[in-house]
N, C-alpha and C positions, 0 to 999 in steps of 0.2 A: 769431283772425287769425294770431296768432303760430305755433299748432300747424297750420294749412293751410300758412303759409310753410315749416314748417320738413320738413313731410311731400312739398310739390314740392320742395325741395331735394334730400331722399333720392333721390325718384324723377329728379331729374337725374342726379344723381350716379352711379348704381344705372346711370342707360341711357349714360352714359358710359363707365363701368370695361367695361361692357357690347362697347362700339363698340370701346373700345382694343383688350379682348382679343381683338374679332374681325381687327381688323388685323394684332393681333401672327400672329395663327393664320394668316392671308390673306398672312401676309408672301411675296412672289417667292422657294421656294429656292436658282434657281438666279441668279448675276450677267449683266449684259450682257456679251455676249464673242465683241469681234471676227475672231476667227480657224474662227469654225463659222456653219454655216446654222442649224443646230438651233434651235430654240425649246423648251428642257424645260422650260420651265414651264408650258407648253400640252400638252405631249405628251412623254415622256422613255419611253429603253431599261435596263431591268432586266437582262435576262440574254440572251446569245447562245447559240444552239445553233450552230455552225461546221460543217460540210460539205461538203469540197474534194478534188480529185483534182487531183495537181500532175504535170503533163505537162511532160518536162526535154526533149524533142524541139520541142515547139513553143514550147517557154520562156509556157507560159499554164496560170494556175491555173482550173478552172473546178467552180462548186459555187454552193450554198445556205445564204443566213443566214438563222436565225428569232430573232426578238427576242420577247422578253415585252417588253410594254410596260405602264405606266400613264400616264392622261389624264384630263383632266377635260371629256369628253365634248365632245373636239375633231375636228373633220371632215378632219383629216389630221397626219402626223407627218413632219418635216422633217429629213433624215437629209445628211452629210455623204459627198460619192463626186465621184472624179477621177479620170480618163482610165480608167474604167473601163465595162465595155458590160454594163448594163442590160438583159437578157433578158423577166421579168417580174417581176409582183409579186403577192401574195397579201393576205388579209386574214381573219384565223381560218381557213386552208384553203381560201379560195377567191380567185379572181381579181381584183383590184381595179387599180383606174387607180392609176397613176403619172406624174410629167410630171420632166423633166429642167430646172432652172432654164438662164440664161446663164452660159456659161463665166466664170469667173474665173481672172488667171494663179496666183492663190496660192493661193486659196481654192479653186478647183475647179466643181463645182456643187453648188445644192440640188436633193435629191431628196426629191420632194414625192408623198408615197400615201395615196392616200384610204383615211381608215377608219372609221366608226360610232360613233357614242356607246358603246358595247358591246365594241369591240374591244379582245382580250386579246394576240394574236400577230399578228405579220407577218412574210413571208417576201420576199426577194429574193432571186432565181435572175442570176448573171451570173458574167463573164469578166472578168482581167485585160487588159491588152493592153502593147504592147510598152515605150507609155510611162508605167507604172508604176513612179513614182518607190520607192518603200520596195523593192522588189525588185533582189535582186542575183542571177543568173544567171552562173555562176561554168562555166567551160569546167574539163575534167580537171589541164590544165594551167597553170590559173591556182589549183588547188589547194596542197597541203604534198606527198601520195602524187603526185599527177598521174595517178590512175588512173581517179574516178568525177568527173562532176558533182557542184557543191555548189548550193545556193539559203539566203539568209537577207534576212531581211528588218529593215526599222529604221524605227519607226514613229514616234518623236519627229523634230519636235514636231505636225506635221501631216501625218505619210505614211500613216499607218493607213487612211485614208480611200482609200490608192489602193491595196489588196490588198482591202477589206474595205468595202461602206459602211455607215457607222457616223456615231455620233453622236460626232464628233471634237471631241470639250472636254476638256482635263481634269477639269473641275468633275464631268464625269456618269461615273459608276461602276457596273462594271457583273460580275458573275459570269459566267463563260462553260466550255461544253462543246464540245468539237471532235469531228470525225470526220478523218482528214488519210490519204489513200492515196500513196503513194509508190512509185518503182518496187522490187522487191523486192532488190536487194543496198542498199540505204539507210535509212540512218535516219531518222526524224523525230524532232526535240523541239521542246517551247515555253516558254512562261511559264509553268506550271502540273506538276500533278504528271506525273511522266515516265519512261519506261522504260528500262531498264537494259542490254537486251540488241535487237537485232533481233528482227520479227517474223516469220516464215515467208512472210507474206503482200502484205508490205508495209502495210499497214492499221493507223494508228497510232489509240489514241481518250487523249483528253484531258481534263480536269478543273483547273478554275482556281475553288476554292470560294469564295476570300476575293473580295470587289467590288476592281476594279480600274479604272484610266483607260483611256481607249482605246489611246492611247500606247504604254502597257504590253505590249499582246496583241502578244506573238512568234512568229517560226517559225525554223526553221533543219534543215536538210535535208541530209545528205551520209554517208560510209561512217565512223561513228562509233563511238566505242568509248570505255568507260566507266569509272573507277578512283574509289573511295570512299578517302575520305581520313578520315573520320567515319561514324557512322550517320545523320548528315544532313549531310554535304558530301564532294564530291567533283569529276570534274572531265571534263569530254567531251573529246575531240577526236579527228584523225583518227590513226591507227597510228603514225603517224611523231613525231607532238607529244603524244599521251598522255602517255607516260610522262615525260617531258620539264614540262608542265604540273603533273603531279601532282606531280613534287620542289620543281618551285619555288611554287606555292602549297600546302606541306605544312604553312603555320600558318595555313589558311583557319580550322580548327577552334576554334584559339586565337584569333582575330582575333574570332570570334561569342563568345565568353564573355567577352573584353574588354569586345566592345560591349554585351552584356546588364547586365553589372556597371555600367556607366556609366548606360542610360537605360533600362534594361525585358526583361522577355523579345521573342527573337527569336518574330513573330509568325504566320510564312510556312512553319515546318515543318522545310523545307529549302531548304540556300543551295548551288548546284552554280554551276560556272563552265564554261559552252562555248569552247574556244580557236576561232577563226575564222582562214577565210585572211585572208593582210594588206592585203585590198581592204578591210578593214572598215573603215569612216571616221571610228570614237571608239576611246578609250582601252577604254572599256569601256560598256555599257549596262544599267542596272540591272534589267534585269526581272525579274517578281518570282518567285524560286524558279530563276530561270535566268541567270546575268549572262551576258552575248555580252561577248566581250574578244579587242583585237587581240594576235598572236605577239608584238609587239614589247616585251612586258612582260616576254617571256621572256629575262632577261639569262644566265640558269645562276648568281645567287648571289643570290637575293631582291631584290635591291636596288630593284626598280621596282614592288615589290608593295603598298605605298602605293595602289596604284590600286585593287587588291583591295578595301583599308579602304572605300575611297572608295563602290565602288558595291557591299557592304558597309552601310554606313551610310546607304547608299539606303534602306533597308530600313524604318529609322524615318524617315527627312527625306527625302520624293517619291514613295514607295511608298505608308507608311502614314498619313503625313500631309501631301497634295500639294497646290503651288499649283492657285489656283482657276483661275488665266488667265495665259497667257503672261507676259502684263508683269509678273507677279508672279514670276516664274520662279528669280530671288533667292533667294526663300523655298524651294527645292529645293536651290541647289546650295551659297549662304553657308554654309547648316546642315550638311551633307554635307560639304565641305570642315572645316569646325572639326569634327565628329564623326570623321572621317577623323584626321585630325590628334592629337585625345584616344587616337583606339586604337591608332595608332603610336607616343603617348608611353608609354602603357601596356604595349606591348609591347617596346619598343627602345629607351624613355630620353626625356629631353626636346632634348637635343642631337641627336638626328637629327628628333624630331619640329618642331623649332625651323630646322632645316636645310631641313624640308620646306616650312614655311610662310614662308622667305624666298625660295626660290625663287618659290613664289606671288607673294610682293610682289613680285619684280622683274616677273614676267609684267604684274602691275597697274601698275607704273609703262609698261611699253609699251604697253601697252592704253591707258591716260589719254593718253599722247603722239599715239598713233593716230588721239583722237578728241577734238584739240586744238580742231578745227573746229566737232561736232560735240557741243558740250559736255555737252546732254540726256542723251546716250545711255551719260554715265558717271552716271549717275541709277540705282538700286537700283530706285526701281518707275518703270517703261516703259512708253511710250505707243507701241506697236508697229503702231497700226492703220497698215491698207493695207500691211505692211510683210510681209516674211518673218520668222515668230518666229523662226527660227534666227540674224536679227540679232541678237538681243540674248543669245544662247548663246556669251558672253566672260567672262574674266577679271575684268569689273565684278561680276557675279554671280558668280562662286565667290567669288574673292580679296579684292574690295570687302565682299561679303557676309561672308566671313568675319572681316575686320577689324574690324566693327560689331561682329559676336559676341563674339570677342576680348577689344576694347575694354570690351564691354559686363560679361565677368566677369572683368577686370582692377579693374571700379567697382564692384560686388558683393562681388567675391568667389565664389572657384573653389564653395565648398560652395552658397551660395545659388545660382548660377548653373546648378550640375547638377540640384537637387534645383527649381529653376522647369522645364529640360529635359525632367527625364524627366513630370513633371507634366503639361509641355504635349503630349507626342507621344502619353501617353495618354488626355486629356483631348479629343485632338481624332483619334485612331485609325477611320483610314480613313474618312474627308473630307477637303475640300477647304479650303485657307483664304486669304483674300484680304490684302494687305499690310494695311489696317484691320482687318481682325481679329485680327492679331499684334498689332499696335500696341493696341488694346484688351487682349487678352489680357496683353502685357508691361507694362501700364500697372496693370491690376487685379492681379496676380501676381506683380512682381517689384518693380518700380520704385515703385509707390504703398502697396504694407505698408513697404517700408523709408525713407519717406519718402524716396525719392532722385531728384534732379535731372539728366535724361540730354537731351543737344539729340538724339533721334530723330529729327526731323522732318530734322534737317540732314541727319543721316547717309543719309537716304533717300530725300528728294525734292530735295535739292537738286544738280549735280556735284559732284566733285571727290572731294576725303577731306579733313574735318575736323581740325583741330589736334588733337583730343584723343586722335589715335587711340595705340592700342597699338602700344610699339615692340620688336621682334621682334631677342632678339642671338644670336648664335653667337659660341663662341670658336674653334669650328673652322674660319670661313667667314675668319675674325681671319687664322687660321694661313697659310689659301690663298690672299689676296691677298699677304701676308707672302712667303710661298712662290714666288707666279709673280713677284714683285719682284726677288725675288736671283736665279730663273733669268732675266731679263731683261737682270741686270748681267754673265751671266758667258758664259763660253765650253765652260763643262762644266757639265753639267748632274749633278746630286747624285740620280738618281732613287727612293737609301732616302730622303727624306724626303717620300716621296708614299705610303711604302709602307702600305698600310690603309685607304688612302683609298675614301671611300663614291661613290657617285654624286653622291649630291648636291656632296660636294665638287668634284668632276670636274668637274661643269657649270660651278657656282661657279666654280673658274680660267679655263675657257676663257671665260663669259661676258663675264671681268671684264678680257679683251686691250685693252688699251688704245689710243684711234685710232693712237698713232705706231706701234705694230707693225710690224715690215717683214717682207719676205716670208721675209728670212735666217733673224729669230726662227719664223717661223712652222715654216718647214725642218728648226729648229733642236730643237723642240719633237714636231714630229711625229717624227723620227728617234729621241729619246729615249722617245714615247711611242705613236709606232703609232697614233695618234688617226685616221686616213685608214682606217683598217683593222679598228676600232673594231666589235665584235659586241655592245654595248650600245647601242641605238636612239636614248637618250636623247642620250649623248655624242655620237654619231655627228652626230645632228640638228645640235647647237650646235656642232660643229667645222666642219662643212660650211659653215653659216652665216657663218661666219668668216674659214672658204676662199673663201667667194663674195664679201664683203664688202671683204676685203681682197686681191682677184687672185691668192692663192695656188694653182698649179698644181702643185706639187710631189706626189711618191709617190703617181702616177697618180689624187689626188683629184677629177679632171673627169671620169673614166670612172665613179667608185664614186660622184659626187652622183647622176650619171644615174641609175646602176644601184636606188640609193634609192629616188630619185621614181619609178622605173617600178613596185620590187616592194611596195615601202611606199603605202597607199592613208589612213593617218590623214590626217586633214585639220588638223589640230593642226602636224603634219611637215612636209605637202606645204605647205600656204600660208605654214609661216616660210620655208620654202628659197623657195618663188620669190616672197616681197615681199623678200626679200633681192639675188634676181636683178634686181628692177624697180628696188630702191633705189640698186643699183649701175649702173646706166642698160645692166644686161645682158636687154633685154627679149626682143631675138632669141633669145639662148640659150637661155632661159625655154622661148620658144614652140618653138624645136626639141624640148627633151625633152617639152613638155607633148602635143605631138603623138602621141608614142609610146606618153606615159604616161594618155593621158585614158581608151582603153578597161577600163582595168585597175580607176579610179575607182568607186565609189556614186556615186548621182546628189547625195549630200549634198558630197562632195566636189566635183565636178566641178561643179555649182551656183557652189559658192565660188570656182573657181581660175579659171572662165570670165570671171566677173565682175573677179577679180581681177587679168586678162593682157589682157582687152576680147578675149576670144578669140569667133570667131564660125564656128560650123561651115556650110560651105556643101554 
């Protein structure tokens, strides 16, 4: 009796480990995620073959995607597409139905195409149309030369889907090959490996080997010209800002061995930087093998090159190791701001690197203020559904994000903190990871071998910023309020003791104008320092804000905000200048420039400033 009992035991046991490992194996790999139609775990895209002919006369891309696909022997594949026109579709080479889901305002539609248990490829044949958002369609004269057409596109966080339909997650990853014809004085580049010179033919082809997000796949179009800075970095742009780009990013090279000595080898080959005209609506956008980056970085003496590091450091945090889903979105930029941050101290000291990261935290304290109401959405991981994810692309995620980091090898220690870092970005190289699976991973990995006690939870599902955060000094930042104190007292201004002064310091004084300022000091200030007239982007930004804030009309500052907002298209820029217009109850003036300045915008900016003026185009 006892050896029958003990023999069905086995055999329980036996058909249970059984059933576990089949679950484990049967696990979903991809997460639920509100921001796509896609279903890849019924149906997912491996790799793109791209095939487009880009027409600058009628402003429409029109061509063919083919995807390799795998499935598990599902009767269609659900792909992500917005205001785009659907021609046909195929299925291994042949014809197959398609149907176009309902419109959604964020989301777009799904596009639903039958395919066989058997099906290996599918193809969509179709057109851009005029309201494709990721495209920017740039006239001669909203160029740098003002000679040719430009086109570039920006595909975070969900635009890729309206140049391309695609399986728009980040979670799904994918390799891709182009075909790209252009008209023939232009050039084409993308995300992927890239050419050096013009073609004769215009006919550019493409290769992007490593798997990437959809997000990722770039394009950028115009009369370009090329300057190596390295044997894997250098730097595009059009005749007039080549050379220009290439002096001021001449420590791209250094900046990649910084970052490899910190967390791994650079994984992507090569790291080039495209200047773009200043309609571009980010600092800079990481893609991979090509960063898109606005002029405005271009002060002529490095000082804004920080942004560099930044997207830079994409390269391991978002590139190679990307959130699964928007609300994670944190996990992209926390990491990338403090890896940022490490290669600037590596490269220029900790006092500018420490400069850089209080300018962050003051961004984070306006950001908190902003969303005093709204208190969720100063929360690390986001519930974004129904929403636009580009809501939650703020200064909670970078700056918040990187404060927990921070914080986190402030209670470590700098050595265990690098060496869990680079651990992790190899450990999880190229995939996707969800805010739980950090947390798992930082609980087995860093915090549970050192036996150490960290409130996570707080820092990341809860608002606010926790008491225990990391506090951030300068003695320089010491000297500049110091500084704008005694010119406040006097009637002459001492201007050697500004002399060396970095950007960051620059910002530093003027942000820290105190509300009694009068218009006299303001006068007083600008006369000694030309701040109206300011050829650094950054300064110019926070003077202006200041002039707005405080009625200052002196050395023709109402004509050079205009002139700002009209040729400057960061959104970063545009929407401090005019919530500053709205805060000072100057909303008409707001709306007169915005009027001038909206054609000039991406649709990413102009999304935000419409929202933010209640502008309504009739």
């Amino acid at each position: 009796m006892k050896r029958q009992t003990l023999l069905y035991m086995v055999l329980i046991l036996t058909f249970n480990c059984a059933e576990e490992k089949k679950e484990i194996e049967m696990a979903p790999k991809y997460v639920e995620e509100s921001h796509s139609f896609a279903k890849p775990n019924d149906a997912v895209i491996t790799h793109l073959d791209l095939d487009i002919t880009v027409d600058f006369d009628t402003e429409v891309i029109t061509g063919i995607a083919i995807y390799s696909i795998e499935h598990l022997k599902a009767s269609e594949i659900i792909l992500d597409s917005k205001f785009l026109d659907i021609i046909s579709t195929e299925a291994d080479g042949k014809p197959t139905e398609f149907e176009l889901g309902p419109f959604n305002e964020q989301l777009g539609q799904a596009l639903r195409i039958k395919i066989s248990e058997d099906t290996k490829t599918i193809a969509i044949h179709y057109k851009t149309t005029a309201k494709t958002e990721a495209l920017q369609w740039l006239s001669p004269q909203q160029t740098a030369d003002k000679k040719h057409p430009f086109l570039f596109t920006q595909g975070q966080a969900i635009l890729t889907r309206t140049w391309i339909p695609i399986q728009d997650s980040p979670q799904i990853r994918i390799t891709y090959d182009a075909t790209v014809s252009v008209p023939k004085d232009l050039m084409a580049v993308m995300s992927a490996e890239n050419p050096k010179q013009k073609t004769v033919d215009g006919i550019y082809t493409f290769k992007m080997k490593q798997p990437i997000s959809p997000y990722l796949i770039a394009l950028a179009i115009g009369d370009l010209d090329y300057k190596a800075i390295s044997n894997r970095t250098g730097v595009y742009g059009e005749k007039s800002m080549v050379d220009k780009a290439h002096a001021e990013f001449s420590d791209m090279e250094k900046m990649v061995v910084a970052a490899e000595q910190l967390y791994g080898d650079y994984d992507w080959d090569q790291f080039d930087v495209i200047v773009l005209p200043p309609s571009f609506p980010f600092g800079g956008m990481e893609n991979p093998r090509l960063t898109f980056a606005t002029p405005t970085v271009i002060a002529g003496d490095k000082s804004l090159t920080s942004l560099i590091a930044h997207e830079l450091a994409h390269s391991w945090s978002g590139n190679l190791v990307t959130n699964a889903t928007w609300n994670d979105f944190w996990l992209n930029e926390g990491f990338t701001v403090y890896f940022e941050i490490r290669i600037m101290e590596a490269l220029y000291g900790k006092e500018r690197a420490n400069m850089i990261a209080l300018i962050g935290r003051q961004d984070l304290e306006d950001e908190l203020a902003g969303f005093k109401d709204e208190p969720d959405m100063t929360k690390l991981k986001l519930d974004l559904s129904n929403k636009n994810p580009d809501d939650g692309m703020n200064s909670i995620a970078y700056d918040k994000g990187y404060l927990f980091l921070r914080t986190l090898e402030d209670t470590v220690g700098r050595e265990a903190f690098d060496a869990f870092l680079k651990n992790y970005f190899k450990t999880n190289a190229f995939s996707t990871v969800t805010t739980e699976g950090f947390i798992a991973y930082l609980n087995s990995n860093l915090l549970g071998p050192n036996g150490i006690t960290f409130n996570t939870h707080e820092w990341i599902y809860e608002p606010g910023i926790p008491k225990n955060q990391s506090i951030i000094v300068s003695n320089k930042f010491k000297n500049v309020e110091k500084t704008l104190y005694s010119f406040l007292d006097t009637t002459a201004i001492d201007i050697s003791k500004t002399k060396g002064w970095t950007t960051q310091e620059w910002v530093h004084f003027i942000r820290n104008f105190p509300d009694t300022i009068t218009t006299n000091d303001l006068s007083q200030l600008d006369t000694a320092f030309n701040f109206t007239n300011a050829t650094n982007s950054h300064i110019a930004m926070v003077w202006f804000e200041q002039a707005i804030t405080h009625n200052y009309h002196g050395n023709g500052v109402d004509h050079n905000i205009e002139d700002f907002l009209i040729r400057v298209g960061r959104r970063w820029y545009v929407s401090t200048l005019f919530k500053a217009f709205k805060k000072a109850d100057k909303a008409d003036e707001a709306l007169v420039i915005y009027k001038k300045s909206r054609s000039n915008y991406h649709s990413v900016t102009v999304n935000t400033i419409d929202e933010l003026l209640g502008y309504e185009q009739y």
